[in-house]
DOZASE-207159 format. One record per residue (C-alpha): residue number from 1; x, y, z; residue in one letter. Coordinates in pm, whole numbers, always signed. Layout:
BEGIN
<site NUM,<X,Y,Z>,A>
...
// end
This chain:
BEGIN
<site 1,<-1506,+2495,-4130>,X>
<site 2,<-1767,+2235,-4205>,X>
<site 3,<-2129,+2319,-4345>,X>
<site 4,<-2451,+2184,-4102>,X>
<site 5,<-2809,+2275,-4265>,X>
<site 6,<-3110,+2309,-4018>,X>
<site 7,<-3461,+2296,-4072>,X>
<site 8,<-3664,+2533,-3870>,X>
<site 9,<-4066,+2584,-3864>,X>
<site 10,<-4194,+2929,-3934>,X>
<site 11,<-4228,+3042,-3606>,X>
<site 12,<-3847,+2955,-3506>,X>
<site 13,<-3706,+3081,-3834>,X>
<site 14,<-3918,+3405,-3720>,X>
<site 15,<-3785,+3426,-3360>,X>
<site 16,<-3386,+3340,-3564>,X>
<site 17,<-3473,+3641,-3769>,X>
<site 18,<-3629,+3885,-3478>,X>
<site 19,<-3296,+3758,-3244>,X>
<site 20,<-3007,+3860,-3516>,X>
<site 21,<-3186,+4146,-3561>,X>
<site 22,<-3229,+4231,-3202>,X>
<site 23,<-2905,+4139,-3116>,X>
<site 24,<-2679,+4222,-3343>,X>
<site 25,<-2565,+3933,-3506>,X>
<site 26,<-2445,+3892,-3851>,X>
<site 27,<-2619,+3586,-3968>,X>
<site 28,<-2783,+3319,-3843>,X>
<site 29,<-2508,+3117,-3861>,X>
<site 30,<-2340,+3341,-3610>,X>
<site 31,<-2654,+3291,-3411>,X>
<site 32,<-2610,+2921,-3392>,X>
<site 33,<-2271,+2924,-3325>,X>
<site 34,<-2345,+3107,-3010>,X>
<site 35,<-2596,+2898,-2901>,X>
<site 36,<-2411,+2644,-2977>,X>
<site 37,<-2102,+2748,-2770>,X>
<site 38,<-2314,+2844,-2485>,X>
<site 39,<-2462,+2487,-2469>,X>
<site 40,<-2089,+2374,-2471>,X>
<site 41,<-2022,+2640,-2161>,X>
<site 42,<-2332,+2477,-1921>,X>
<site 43,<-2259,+2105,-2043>,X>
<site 44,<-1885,+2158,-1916>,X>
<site 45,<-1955,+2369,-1569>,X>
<site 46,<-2204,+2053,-1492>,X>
<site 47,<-1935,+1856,-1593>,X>
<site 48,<-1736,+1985,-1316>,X>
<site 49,<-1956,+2072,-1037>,X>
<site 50,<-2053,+1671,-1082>,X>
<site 51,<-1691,+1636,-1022>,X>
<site 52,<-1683,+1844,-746>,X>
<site 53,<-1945,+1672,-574>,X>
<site 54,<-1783,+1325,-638>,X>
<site 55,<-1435,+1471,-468>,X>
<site 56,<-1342,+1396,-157>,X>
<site 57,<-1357,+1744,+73>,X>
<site 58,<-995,+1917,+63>,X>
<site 59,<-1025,+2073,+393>,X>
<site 60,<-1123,+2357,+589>,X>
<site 61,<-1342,+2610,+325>,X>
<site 62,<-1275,+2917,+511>,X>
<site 63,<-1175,+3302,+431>,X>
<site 64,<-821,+3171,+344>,X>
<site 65,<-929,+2903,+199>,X>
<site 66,<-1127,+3112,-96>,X>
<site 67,<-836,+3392,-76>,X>
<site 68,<-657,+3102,-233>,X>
<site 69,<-899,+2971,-504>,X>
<site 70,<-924,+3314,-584>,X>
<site 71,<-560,+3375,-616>,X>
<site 72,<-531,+3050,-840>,X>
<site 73,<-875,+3144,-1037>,X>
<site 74,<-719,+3502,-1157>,X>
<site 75,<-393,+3322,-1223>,X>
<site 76,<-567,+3054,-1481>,X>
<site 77,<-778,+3365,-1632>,X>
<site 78,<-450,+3544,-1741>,X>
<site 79,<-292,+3241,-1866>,X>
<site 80,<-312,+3236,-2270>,X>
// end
C-alpha cells in the first residue's frame, strides 16, 4: 500500500475528525478510503448508464423482460 498526504484547512480537518468519530471509523485514513471508493462506485455507474444510453434498444422492456435482468443481476451478485 502506497502513502498519499493531504492538506486540509481547519474546518475540514474538524468535520474529518467529527465524521470518524460519528461514524465509526478507525482513522482518517479509513475515512478517505471510503470516500474514495465511493467516488470510484458513482464514476463507474455513470460510466455505464452513458453506455446504456449510447446502446442500441434490445427489445421489448416488459415484465419478462426485467424477470430476466433480474435473474442475470442475482446470478452476477453470487459470482465470487
Amino acid at each position: 500500500m502506497s502513502t498519499m498526504n493531504i492538506s486540509l484547512p481547519d474546518d475540514l480537518r474538524a468535520f474529518v475528525d467529527q465524521r470518524i468519530r460519528s461514524e465509526g471509523y478507525g482513522s482518517s485514513s479509513e475515512y478517505m478510503r471510503e470516500l474514495i471508493r465511493r467516488d470510484r462506485d458513482r464514476a463507474q455507474l455513470r460510466q455505464h448508464l452513458l453506455e446504456g444510453v449510447a446502446s442500441k434498444p434490445l427489445g421489448r422492456m416488459d415484465a419478462a423482460y426485467f424477470a430476466q435482468l433480474r435473474k442475470r443481476s442475482r446470478k452476477a451478485a453470487n459470482k465470487p
